[in-house]
C-alpha positions, 0 to 999 in steps of 0.5 A, spaced: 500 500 500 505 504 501 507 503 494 501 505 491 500 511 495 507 514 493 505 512 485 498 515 487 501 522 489 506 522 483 500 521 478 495 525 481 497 529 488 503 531 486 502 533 478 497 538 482 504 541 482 505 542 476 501 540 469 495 537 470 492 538 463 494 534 457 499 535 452 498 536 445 504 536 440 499 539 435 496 545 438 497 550 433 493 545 429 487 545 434 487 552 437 481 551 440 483 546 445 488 550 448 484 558 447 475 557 446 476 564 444 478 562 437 472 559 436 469 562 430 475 565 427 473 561 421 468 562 417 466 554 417 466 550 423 471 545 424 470 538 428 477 535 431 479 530 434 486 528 437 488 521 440 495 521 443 500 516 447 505 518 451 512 515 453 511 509 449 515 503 453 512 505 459 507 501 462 500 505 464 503 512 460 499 518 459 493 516 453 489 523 452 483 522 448 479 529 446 474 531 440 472 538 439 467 542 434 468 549 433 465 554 428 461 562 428 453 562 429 450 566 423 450 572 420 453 573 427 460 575 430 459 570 435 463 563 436 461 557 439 464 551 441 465 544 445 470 538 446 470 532 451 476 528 453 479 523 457 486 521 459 487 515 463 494 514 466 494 507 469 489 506 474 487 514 474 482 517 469 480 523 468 474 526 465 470 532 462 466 536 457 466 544 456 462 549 452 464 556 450 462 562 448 466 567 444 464 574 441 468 578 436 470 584 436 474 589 430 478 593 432 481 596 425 480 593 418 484 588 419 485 585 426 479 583 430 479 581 438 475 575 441 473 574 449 470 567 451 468 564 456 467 557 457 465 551 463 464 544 463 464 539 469 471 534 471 471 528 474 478 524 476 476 517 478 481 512 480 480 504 479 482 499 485 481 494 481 486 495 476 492 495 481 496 489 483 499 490 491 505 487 493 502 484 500 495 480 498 493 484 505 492 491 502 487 488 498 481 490 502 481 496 499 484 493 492 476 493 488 474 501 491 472 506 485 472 513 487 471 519 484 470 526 484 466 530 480 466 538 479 464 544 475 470 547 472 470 554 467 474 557 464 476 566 461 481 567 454 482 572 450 484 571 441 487 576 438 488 576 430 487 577 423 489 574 416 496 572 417 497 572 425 494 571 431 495 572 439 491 569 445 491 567 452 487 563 455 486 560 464 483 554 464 481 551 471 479 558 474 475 554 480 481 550 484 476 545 486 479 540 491 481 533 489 479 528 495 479 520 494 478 519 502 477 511 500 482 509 496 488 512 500 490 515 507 492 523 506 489 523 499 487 531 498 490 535 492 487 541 488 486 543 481 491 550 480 490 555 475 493 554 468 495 560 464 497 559 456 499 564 451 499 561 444 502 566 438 503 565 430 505 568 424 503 566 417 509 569 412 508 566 403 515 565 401 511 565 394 505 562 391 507 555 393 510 555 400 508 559 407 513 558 413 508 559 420 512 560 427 508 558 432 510 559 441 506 557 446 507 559 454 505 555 459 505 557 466 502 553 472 504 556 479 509 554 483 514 551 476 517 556 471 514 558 465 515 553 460 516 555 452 514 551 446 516 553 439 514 551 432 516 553 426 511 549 420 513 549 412 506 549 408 506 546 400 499 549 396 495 549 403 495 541 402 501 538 405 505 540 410 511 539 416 513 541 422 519 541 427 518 542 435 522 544 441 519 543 447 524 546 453 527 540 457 521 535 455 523 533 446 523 535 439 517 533 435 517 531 429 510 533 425 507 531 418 500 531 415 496 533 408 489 536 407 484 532 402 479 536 398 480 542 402 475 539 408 480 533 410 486 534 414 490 529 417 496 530 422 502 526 426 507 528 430 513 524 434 515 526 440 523 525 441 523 525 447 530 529 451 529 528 459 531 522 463 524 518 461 528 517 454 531 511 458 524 508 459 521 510 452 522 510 445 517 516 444 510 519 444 505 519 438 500 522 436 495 523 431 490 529 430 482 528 424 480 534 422 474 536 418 471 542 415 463 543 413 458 548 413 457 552 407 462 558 409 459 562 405 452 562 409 456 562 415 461 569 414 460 573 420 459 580 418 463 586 418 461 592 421 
């Protein structure tokens, strides 16, 4: 029991500490995971989906699942949208939903700013029947399945025009508390706030290939700000590649193409650089998009 009670705080009291939320190689692919005030910047709307395997090699790793949808409402300058996850690391889950409202505002003829909000339900839960104790007396408490359920919300900003864009979001505004009072002696942590700052440029080389530069800062108090910088090469807006350097965690690799204009594939390859190299030959993930909507009938307006 003492073994699962270090290897539970490592997993979830102490990530409380640091990150709590997924990571996500491919973030300037599907912003709207990381800032809901990008909804509705488009004028269609774009169903997501991204499924990642962290640390391949090591059992129980991180697997992160989450689908989104996002778009404008007609004939408005308002953005809407929702996505559902679930990230499982060994015998502990977490679950939720979120939906957004974004209203978009222009500052000039080119650039426009949005302001969202969004809010969802969390639910951590963790499974005692998929643990395996060292001492067969431990495993009174062995079939226990608890979970902890609880509103969170969330406020973002998104400020952008044709080729570039700038946006910060604060995910897990309510720091709810985390208490699996069953499970484990000593088991309390709380949800931290979470401050992200995404930016991006869009610059044509010519008439066949754009480069785009993306960075994205992570704050979660009490570790320093993390970076994460991207630098994409597109070919005829179908094709595309991608290198990545997150600080002290990996390099990235990123391929994908574009089907009929609506289609997108994406994959990316974590190389991963800390001590967990040991373990693991890397993280993988793969990211579906899907464009729909008559663009055309979902143009919000100009003033």
């Amino acid at each position: 029991m003492k073994r699962f009670t270090l290897f539970f705080f490592v997993l979830v009291c102490g990530s409380l500490m640091a990150q709590q939320l997924p990571q996500y190689s491919q973030y300037l692919l599907n912003r709207y995971v990381i800032n809901p005030a990008s909804a509705g910047t488009e004028n269609y709307f774009l169903g997501q989906t991204n499924y990642r395997t962290q640390w391949e090699g090591v059992k129980d790793a991180p697997r992160t699942y989450i689908m989104s949808v996002n778009g404008p409402l007609k004939n408005q300058k308002m953005g809407i949208g929702g996505y559902v996850f679930s990230d499982i690391t060994g015998p502990t889950r977490r679950n939720g939903f979120s939906l957004s409202y974004a209203y978009h505002l222009k500052l000039n003829e080119s650039l426009k700013l949005s302001l969202a909000v969004n809010g969802g339900m969390l639910q951590y839960s963790i499974d005692g029947s998929e643990i395996t104790f060292q001492d067969e007396s431990d495993q009174v408490r062995s079939n226990i399945q608890e979970n902890n359920l609880f509103p969170d919300a969330g406020f973002s900003f998104y400020l952008y025009a044709d080729n570039y864009y700038f946006g910060a979001s604060a995910p897990q505004l309510i720091q709810n508390e985390i208490d699996f009072e069953e499970s484990i002696a000593d088991p309390t942590g709380r949800l931290v706030n979470h401050y992200f700052i995404t930016g991006g440029y869009t610059h044509a080389l010519n008439s066949q290939f754009d480069i785009e530069p993306n960075l994205l800062l992570k704050y979660v108090s009490p570790i320093p700000m993390q970076f994460e910088f991207t630098l994409r090469g597109i070919y005829q807006d179908k094709a595309w590649m991608a290198l990545s350097y997150r600080q002290n965690d990996a390099y990235v690799l990123m391929a994908g193409y574009t089907l009929q204009g609506n289609l997108s594939v994406g994959y990316s390859y974590d190389i991963i650089q800390s001590d967990i190299r040991n373990y693991s030959t890397g993280s993988h993930e793969l990211m579906l998009s899907i464009k729909f909507n008559n663009p055309d009938e979902n143009q919000i307006p100009e003033e």
